[in-house]
N, C-alpha and C positions, 0 to 999 in steps of 0.2 A: 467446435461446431463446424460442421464440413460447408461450404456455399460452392454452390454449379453456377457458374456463370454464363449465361446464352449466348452462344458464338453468333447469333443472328434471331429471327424470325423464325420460331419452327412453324409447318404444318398444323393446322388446327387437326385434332381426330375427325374421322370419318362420321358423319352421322347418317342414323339411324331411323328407319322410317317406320312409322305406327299406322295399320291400314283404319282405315275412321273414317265417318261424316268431314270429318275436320281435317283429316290430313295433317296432323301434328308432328311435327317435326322434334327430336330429344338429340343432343349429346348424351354421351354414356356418362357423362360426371357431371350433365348440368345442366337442367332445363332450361328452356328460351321456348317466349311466345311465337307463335304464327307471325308471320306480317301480315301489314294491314296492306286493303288492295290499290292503298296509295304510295306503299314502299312496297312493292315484290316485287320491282323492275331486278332484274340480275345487279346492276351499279349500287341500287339502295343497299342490297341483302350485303355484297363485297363491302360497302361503307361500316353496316352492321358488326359486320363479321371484325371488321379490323380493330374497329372502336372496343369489342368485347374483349380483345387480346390487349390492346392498350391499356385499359383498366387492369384487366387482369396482372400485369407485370407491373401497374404501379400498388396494386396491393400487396406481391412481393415480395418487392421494393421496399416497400414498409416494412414488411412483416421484418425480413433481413434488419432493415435498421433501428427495428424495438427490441430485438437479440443483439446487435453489436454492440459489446463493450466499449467499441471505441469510437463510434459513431457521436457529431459533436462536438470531439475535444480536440482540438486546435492546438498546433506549436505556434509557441511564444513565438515576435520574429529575434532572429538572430543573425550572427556574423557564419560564414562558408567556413569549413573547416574539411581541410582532408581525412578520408574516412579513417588512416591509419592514426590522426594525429587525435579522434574524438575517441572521448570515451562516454560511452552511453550506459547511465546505471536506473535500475529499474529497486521501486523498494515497495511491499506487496506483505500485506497480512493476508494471507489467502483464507479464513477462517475455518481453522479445526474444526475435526467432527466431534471431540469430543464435548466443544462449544456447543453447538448446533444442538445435542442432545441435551445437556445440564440445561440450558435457556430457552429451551423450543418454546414454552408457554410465556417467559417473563420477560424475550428480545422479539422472538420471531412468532409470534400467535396468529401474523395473517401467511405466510410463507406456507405455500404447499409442500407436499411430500418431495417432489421434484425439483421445487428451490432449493433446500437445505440438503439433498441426494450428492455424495461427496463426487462418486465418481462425474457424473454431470460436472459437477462444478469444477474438480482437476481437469477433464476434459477441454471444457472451455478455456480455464486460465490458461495450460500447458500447448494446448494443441491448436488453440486461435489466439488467443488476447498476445502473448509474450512471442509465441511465432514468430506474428505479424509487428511485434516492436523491435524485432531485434536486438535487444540490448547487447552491452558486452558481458557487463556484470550484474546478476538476478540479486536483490538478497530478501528473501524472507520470513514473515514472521508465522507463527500459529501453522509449522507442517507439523503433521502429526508423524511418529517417529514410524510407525507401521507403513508408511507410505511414502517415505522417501526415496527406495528403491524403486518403486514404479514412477515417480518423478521423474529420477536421473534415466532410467529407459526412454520414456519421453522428451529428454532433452540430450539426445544423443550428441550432438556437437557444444555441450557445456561440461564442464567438470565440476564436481558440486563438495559442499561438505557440510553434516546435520551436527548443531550441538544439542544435544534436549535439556529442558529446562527442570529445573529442580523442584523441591517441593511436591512429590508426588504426581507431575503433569505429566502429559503422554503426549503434550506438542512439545517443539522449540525450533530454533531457526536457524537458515538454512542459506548459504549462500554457492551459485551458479556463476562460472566464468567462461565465455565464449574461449577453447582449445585452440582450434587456429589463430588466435591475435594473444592470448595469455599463457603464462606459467607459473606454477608457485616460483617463487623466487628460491636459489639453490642455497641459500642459507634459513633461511626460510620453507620448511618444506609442509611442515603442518601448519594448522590454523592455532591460533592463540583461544584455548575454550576461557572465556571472561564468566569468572564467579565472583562472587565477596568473601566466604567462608570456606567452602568448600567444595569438591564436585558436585554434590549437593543443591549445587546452590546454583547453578550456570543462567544464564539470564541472553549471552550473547557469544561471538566470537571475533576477531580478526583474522584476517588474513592479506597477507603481501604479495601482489602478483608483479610479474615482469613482463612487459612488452618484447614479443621474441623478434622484431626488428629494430627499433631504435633502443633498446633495455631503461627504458623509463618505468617507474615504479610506481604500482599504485595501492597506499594501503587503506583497505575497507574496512571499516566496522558496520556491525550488525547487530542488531539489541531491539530486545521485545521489556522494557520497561514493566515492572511492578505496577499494577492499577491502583490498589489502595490508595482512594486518593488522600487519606489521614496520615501516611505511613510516609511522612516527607524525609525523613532520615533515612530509608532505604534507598528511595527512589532518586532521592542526590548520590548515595554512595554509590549507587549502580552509577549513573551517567558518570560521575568522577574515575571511575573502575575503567569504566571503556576508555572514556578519553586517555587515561594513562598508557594504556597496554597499546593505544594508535601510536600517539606518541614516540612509545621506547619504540614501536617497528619500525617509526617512522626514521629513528636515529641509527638504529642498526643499518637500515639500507644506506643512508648517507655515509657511515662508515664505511659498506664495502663496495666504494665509489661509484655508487649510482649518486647524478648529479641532480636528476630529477627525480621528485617524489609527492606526486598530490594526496592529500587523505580525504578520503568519503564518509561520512556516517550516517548510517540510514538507519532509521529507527519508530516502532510503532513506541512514540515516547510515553501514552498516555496522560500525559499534559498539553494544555492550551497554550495557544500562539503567547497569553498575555500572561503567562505562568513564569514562577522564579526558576523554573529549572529549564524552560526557555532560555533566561536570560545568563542563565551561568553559562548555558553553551556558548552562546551568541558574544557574551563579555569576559566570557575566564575568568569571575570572577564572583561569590556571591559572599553575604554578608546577614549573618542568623536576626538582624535589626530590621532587614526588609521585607520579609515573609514568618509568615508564622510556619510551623513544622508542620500543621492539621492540614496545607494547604497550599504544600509546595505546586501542584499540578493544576490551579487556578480555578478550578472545580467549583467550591465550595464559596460562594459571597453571602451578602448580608441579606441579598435578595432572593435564592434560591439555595435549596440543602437540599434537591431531589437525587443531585447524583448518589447521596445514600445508598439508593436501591440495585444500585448496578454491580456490586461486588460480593465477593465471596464472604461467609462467614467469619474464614480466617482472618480477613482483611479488616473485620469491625473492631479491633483489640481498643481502640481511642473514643474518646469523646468527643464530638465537633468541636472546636474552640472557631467563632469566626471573630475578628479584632480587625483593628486598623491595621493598617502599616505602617514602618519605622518607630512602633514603640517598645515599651519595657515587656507588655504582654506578650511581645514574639519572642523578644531573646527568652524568656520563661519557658517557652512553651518550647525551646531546643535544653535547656538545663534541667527540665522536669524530666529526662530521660531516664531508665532505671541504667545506673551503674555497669550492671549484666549486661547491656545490650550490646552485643557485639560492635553493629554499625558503628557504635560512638567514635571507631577507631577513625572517621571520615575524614574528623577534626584534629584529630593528635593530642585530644584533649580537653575536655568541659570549658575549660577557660579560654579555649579559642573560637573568636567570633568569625573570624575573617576564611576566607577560601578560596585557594587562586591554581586554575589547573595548568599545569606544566605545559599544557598545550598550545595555551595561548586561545585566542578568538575563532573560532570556526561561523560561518556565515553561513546562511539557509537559500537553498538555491533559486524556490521560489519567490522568496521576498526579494532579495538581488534581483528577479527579473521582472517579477509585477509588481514590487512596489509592497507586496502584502502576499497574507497567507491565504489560500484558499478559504472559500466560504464553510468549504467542507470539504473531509475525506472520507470519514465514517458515518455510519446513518444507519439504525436500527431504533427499536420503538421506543428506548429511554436516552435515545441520544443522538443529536446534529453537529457536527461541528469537525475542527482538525484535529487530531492525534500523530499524522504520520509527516514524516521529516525527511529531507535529503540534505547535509550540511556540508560545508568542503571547505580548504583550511585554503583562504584567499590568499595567502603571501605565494601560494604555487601555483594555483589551479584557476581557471575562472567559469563561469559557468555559460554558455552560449545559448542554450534556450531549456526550454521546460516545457510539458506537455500537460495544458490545461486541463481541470477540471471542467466538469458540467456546469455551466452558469445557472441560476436560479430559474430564470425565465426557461432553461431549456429544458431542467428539470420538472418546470409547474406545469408546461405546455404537452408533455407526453401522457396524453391520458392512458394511455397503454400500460403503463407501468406503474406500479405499483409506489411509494412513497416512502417504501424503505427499503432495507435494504437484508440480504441476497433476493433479486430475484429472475426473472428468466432473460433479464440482458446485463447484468450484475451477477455475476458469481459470486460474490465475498459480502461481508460489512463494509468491507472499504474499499475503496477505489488503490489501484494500478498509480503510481506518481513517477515521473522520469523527467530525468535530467540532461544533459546532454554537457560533457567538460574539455576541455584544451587545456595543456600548462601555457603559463604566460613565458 
């Protein structure tokens, strides 16, 4: 979205006079009464005149800040950092079009034609939202593969790379690195495409850049997580998938004596903050006695089974099971597995309960700095709440601040806007999250 900003005060138009009993006075774009003959002094009419302009530029003014995506949202406070030494990463479901059409009726039913209109919305995200954030490093989710080249022409000072995603989908995700401050790393030249099975199968990718003045290394992952939220044996082997493949980059660059090396992982994870596959990131560590498999991504409780409705056919393959936690009915419900299933390989084995990723602990960058996850990232009409992540491996990296979300109150108070989400100050389902890191 382009904005003209007024260097000053311009010139009101010339007006225009209507010969009449009355003497009525018109702007060409906008009527205004007569004065009365207790204000026609020249001083009143100037007083008039100015007041009309005043308003005028504070409707604007508005208008501008019920389209600005970024209007509102506040950096955390943080510590100064020189610009060479931060690294600012941006993590973005930008929502396919081929989304926007499969669900027009069953997510977005009040969205006009021009909400859900892709180019508008690449528009805005490309050409104002991410412009204006400068990140260093973009990574995201739900591009559609038809449009990645018009992307990267739009983000001419980025070098970008598209994995698509398997299973017959026409998005997958995408990650952008500011040229002037980045390069793939020379051992390291392509991106790591992360599958489970097979190319088929691509879900994410890695990639290792280098700082082309101090050669500090920074490896990202990037992952659009499986929805099904019943389907928890997939949806662990994915996140254990990426993690590994950070990992090994992370060991190769320390091998060809890069001394520094932070890892990133940004991710539309499709689970909740208070989810098991939350917590294997967060502890490197999960355990088939603490979650049931129906319900790894936190979705599903004893109180609510609506998220039912929000997934694909393919994704119905299971039965709800909702159970306690830490009992005999979860481990069951990871050894009810059929033998066939590929995933099972996640464990090394039916008999193994336990899961420990080579990684070690990665830490969430928002929680480190507020204390808590946002109230929300995503919002469409069967769904509130987080899904999207920025994680970084704390033994290297620390995070300096983060770039709030819309608080509730500032959300309830825009009567202009609509309640969910894409809409004409919102491009996507979900909101833009960024980080901001230093190595320690």
């Amino acid at each position: 979205m382009n904005r003209r900003r007024r260097g000053g005060r311009s010139a009101p138009p010339p007006l225009e006079k209507k010969t009449g009993e009355e003497g009525v006075q018109t702007r060409r774009t906008l009527e205004r009464p007569p004065p009365s003959p207790s204000s026609s002094s020249p001083a009143s009419v100037k007083k008039k005149r100015r007041t009309f302009w005043q308003n005028r530029r504070r409707m604007e003014t508005r208008e501008e800040e019920d389209q600005d995506p970024l209007f509102g949202r506040e950096w955390s406070p943080g510590e100064n950092e020189s610009e060479n030494g931060l690294v600012r990463v941006v993590s973005y479901n930008i929502l396919c079009e081929s989304a926007t059409k499969k669900y027009a009726r069953e997510l977005y039913p009040k969205q006009t034609r021009k909400d859900l209109q892709a180019e508008t919305r690449i528009e805005k995200i490309f050409e104002d939202e991410l412009k204006r954030l400068k990140p260093d490093v973009i990574n995201l989710q739900e591009v559609e593969a038809k449009r990645f080249k018009q992307i990267s022409k739009m983000m001419r000072k980025y070098e970008g790379y598209f994995v698509k995603r398997g299973k017959g989908k026409t998005d997958g995700v995408a990650t952008f690195f500011r040229k002037s401050k980045f390069a793939t790393a020379t051992w390291s030249k392509k991106p790591t495409r992360v599958a489970l099975d097979d190319d088929d199968d691509a879900f994410g990718l890695v990639l290792v850049l280098e700082n082309k003045k101090n050669r500090s290394v920074v490896v990202t992952g990037n992952a659009h997580v499986l929805f099904a939220p019943k389907n928890g044996l997939v949806k662990l082997a994915q996140v254990k998938t990426i993690l590994e493949a950070m990992e090994s980059a992370k060991s190769i660059a320390l091998s060809n004596s890069s001394s520094r090396v932070m890892k990133i992982f940004s991710l539309d994870g499709n689970f909740l903050p208070n989810s098991a596959l939350y917590s294997f990131i967060e502890e490197g560590y999960f355990d088939k006695m603490s979650c049931n498999r129906r319900n790894m991504g936190g979705y599903l409780s004893e109180d609510s089974k609506k998220e039912k409705e929000c997934y694909d056919e393919e994704d119905e393959e299971e039965e709800v099971l909702v159970g306690g936690s830490f009992n005999e009915s979860n481990l069951q419900s990871w050894n009810d597995v059929d033998d066939v299933n590929t995933h099972e390989n996640v464990f090394n084995g039916s008999l193994i309960t336990k899961l420990n990723t080579a990684s070690g602990r990665m830490r969430s960058a928002y929680k480190k700095v507020l204390k808590e996850e946002p109230s929300w990232t995503s919002c469409h009409r069967k769904f509130v709440g987080t899904t999207d992540y920025i994680f970084f491996d704390e033994s290297a990296a620390k995070v300096m601040r983060v770039l709030k979300t819309p608080n509730a109150r500032q959300w309830n108070n825009n009567l202009h806007e609509k309640k969910t989400l894409p809409n004409r100050k919102y491009p996507s389902d979900h909101l833009s999250i960024v980080a901001d890191f230093s190595f320690k």
